[in-house]
C-alpha positions as a Python dict, from the first residue, in 0.01 Angstrom:
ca = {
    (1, 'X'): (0, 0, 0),
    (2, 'X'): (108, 352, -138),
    (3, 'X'): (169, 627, 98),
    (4, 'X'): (-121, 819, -144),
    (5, 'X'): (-386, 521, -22),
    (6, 'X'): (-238, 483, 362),
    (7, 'X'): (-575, 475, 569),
    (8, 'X'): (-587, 734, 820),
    (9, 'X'): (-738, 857, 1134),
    (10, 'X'): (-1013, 1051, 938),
    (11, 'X'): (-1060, 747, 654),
    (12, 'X'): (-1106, 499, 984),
    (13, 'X'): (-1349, 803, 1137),
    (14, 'X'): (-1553, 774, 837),
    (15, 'X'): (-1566, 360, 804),
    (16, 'X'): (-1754, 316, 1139),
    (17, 'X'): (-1926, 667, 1150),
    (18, 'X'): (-2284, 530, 1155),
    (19, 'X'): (-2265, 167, 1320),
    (20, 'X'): (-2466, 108, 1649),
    (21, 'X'): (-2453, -117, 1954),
    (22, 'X'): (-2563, -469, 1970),
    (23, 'X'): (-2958, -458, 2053),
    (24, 'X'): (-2907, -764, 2241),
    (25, 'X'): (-2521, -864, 2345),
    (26, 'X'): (-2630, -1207, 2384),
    (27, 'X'): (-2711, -1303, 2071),
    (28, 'X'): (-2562, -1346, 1722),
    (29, 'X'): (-2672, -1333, 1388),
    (30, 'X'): (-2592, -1672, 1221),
    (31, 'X'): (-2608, -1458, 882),
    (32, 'X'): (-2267, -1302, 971),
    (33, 'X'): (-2089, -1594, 1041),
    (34, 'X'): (-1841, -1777, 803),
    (35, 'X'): (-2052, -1979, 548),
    (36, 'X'): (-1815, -2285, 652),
    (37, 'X'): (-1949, -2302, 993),
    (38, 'X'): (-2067, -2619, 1093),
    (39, 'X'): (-2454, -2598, 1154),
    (40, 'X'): (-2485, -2817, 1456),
    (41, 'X'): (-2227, -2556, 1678),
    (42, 'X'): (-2437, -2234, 1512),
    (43, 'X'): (-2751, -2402, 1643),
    (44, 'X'): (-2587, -2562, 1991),
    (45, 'X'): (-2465, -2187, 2096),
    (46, 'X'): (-2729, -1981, 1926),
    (47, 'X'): (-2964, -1969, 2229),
    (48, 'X'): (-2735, -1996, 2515),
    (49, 'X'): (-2440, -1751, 2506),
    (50, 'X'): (-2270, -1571, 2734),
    (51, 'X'): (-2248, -1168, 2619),
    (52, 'X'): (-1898, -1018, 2582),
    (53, 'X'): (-1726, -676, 2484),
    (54, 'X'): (-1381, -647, 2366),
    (55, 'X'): (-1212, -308, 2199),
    (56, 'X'): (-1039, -307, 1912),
    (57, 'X'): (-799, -28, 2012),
    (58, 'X'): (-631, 180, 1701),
    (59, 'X'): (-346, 397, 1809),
    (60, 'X'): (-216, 681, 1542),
    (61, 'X'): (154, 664, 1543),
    (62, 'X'): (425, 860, 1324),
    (63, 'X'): (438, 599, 1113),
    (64, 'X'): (104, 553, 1086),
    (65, 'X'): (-195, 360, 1260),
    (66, 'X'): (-186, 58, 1442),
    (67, 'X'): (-395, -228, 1608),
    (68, 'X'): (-327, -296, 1964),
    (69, 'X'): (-334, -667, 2078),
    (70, 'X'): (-260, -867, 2381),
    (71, 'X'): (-101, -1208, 2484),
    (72, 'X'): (-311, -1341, 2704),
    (73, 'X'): (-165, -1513, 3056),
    (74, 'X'): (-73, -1851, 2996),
    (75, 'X'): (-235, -1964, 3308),
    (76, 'X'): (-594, -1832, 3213),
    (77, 'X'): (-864, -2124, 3229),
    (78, 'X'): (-1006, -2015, 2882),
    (79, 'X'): (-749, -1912, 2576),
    (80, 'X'): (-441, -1899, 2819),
    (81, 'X'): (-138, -1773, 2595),
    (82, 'X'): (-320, -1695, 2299),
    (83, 'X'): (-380, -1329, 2141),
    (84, 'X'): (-647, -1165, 2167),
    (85, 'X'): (-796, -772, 2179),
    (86, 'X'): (-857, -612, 2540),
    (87, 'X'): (-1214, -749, 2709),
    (88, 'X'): (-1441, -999, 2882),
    (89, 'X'): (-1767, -1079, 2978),
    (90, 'X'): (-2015, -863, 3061),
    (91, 'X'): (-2079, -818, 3447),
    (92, 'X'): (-2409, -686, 3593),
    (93, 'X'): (-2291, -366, 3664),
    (94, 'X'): (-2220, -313, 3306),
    (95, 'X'): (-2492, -59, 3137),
    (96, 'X'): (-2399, -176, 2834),
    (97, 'X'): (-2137, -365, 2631),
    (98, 'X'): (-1928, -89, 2539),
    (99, 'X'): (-1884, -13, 2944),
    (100, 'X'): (-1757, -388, 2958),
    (101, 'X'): (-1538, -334, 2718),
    (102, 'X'): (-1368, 1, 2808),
    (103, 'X'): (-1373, -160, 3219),
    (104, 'X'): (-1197, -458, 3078),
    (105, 'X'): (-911, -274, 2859),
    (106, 'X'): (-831, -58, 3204),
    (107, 'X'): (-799, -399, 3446),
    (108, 'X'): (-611, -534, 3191),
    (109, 'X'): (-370, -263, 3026),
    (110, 'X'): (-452, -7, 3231),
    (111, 'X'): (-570, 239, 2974),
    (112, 'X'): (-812, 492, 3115),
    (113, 'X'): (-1169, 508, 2953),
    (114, 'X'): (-1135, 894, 2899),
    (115, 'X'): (-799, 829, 2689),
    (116, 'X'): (-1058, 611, 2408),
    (117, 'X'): (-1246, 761, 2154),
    (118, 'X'): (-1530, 541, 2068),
    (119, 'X'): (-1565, 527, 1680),
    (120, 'X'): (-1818, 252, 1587),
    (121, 'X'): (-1898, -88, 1617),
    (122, 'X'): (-1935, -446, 1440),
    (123, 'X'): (-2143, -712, 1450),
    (124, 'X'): (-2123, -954, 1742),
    (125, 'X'): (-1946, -1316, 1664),
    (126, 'X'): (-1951, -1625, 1789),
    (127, 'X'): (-1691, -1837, 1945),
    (128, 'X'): (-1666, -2215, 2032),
    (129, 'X'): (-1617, -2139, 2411),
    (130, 'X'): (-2019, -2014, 2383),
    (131, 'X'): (-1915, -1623, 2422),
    (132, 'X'): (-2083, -1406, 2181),
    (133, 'X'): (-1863, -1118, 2114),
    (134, 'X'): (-1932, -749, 2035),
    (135, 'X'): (-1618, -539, 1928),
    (136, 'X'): (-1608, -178, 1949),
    (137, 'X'): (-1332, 39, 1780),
    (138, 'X'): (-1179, 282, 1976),
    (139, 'X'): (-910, 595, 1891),
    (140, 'X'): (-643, 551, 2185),
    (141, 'X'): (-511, 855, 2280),
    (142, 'X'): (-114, 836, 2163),
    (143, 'X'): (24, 961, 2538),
    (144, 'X'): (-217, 655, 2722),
    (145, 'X'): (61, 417, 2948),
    (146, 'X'): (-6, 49, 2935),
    (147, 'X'): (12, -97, 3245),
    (148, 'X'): (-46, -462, 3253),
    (149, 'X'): (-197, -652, 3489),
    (150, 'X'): (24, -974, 3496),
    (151, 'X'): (-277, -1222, 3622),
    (152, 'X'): (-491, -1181, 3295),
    (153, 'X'): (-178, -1053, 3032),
    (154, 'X'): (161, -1153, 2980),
    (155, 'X'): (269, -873, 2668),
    (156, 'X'): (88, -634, 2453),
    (157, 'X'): (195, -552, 2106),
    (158, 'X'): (106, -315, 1823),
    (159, 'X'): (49, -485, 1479),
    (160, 'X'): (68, -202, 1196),
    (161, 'X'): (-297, -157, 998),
    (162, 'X'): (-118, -158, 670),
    (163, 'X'): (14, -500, 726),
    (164, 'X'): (-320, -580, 856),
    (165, 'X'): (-442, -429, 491),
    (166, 'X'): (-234, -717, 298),
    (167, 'X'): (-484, -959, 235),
    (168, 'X'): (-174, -1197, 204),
    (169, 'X'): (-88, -1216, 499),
    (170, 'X'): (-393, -1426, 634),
    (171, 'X'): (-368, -1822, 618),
    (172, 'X'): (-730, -2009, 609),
    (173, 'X'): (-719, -2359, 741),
    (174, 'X'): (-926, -2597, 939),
    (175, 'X'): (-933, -2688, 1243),
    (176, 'X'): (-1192, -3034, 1426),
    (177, 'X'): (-1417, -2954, 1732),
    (178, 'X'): (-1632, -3189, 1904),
    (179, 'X'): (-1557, -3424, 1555),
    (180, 'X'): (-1653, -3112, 1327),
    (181, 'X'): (-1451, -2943, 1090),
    (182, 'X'): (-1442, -2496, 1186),
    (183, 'X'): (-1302, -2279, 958),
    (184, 'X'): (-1005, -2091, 1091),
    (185, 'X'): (-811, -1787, 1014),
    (186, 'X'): (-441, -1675, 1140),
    (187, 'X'): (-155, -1486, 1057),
    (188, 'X'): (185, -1432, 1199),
    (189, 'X'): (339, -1091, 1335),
    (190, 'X'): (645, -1038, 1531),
    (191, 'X'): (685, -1390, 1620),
    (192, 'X'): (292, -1418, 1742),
    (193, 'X'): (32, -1645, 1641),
    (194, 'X'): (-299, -1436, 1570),
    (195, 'X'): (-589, -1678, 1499),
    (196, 'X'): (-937, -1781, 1564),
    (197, 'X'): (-1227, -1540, 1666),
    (198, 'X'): (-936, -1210, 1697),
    (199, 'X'): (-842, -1340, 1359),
    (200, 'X'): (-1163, -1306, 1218),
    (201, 'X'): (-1274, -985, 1439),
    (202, 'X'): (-959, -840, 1208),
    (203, 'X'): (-1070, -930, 935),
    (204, 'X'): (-1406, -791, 980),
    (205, 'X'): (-1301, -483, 1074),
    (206, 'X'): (-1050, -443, 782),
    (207, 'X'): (-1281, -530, 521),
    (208, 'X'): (-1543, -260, 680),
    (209, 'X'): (-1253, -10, 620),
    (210, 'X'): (-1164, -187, 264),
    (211, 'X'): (-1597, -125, 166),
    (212, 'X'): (-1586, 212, 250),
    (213, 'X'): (-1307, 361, 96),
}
């Protein structure tokens, strides 16, 4: 990608300006899942899931934006050691699933609510743990400290959105659950292994980006 097509903070502004909030966190559309999904888990989870909020934080940088992701603590009972954006499940003081999200990123990077712009949101997934998953985008403030909390994250990293851009940089493969076959999605970055529902949040979110521009 050209300098002359780099996507910037206004040309991200723009891609979410007009999304909404999940009506209902708890539920996912089975029309925005991956064709390749096996019907049985679709219709296993569709009813019973447990509502989640995770940020997909964007950070503009000299060099241009990025995506901020997190290693997860390899000692976690659910995805321990794996990447994945800033978030969790929704509590009951949450008001809504944005507030989960933005509570989450502070416990576990420390990065204050009133240092994240808000931009938009995208459709909520589903995952085979039974979570379904509501991403918001937020504009981090450049001067916002990360300050880990070492029982839910073991690194954070910053994975450039042009890279993210390069549809060749994704690998599609399959992987067997419960004896059925799930599409998966990864790619490699500094030495980590990006895959599964983060993969497939990024991708989402680029290809909004890619549709309006």
């Amino acid at each position: 990608m050209t300098a002359a097509t780099r996507i910037g903070k206004d040309e991200l502004i723009a891609s979410f300006s007009g999304t909404t909030m999940p009506k209902d966190p708890a539920r996912v559309d089975p029309s925005s899942l991956p064709g390749s999904w096996p019907k049985a888990i679709i219709e296993e989870f569709g009813t019973d899931l447990t509502p989640a909020g995770v940020l997909i934080p964007v950070i503009e940088r000299p060099a241009g934006l990025t995506v901020l992701l997190t290693e997860r603590a390899a000692h976690l009972k659910h995805h321990g050691g794996q990447v994945s954006f800033p978030g969790g499940r929704m509590e009951e003081g949450d008001r809504t699933i944005v507030e989960t999200a933005l509570r989450e990123t502070h416990e576990e990077v420390g990065i204050e609510p009133s240092s994240v712009t808000i931009l938009g949101h995208m459709r909520t997934t589903l995952t085979i743990t039974g979570y379904a998953v509501s991403p918001s985008v937020g504009l981090i403030d450049p001067p916002a400290r990360f300050t880990m909390d070492p029982n839910e994250v073991a690194a954070v990293f910053e994975v450039p959105l042009d890279f993210l851009l390069d549809e060749k940089v994704y690998d599609r493969s399959v992987r067997e659950f419960r004896g059925l076959k799930v599409p998966v999605l990864e790619f490699r970055y500094g030495g980590q292994r990006v895959w599964g529902a983060t993969a497939l949040m990024l991708s989402t979110f680029i290809k909004t980006i890619k549709n309006s521009i």
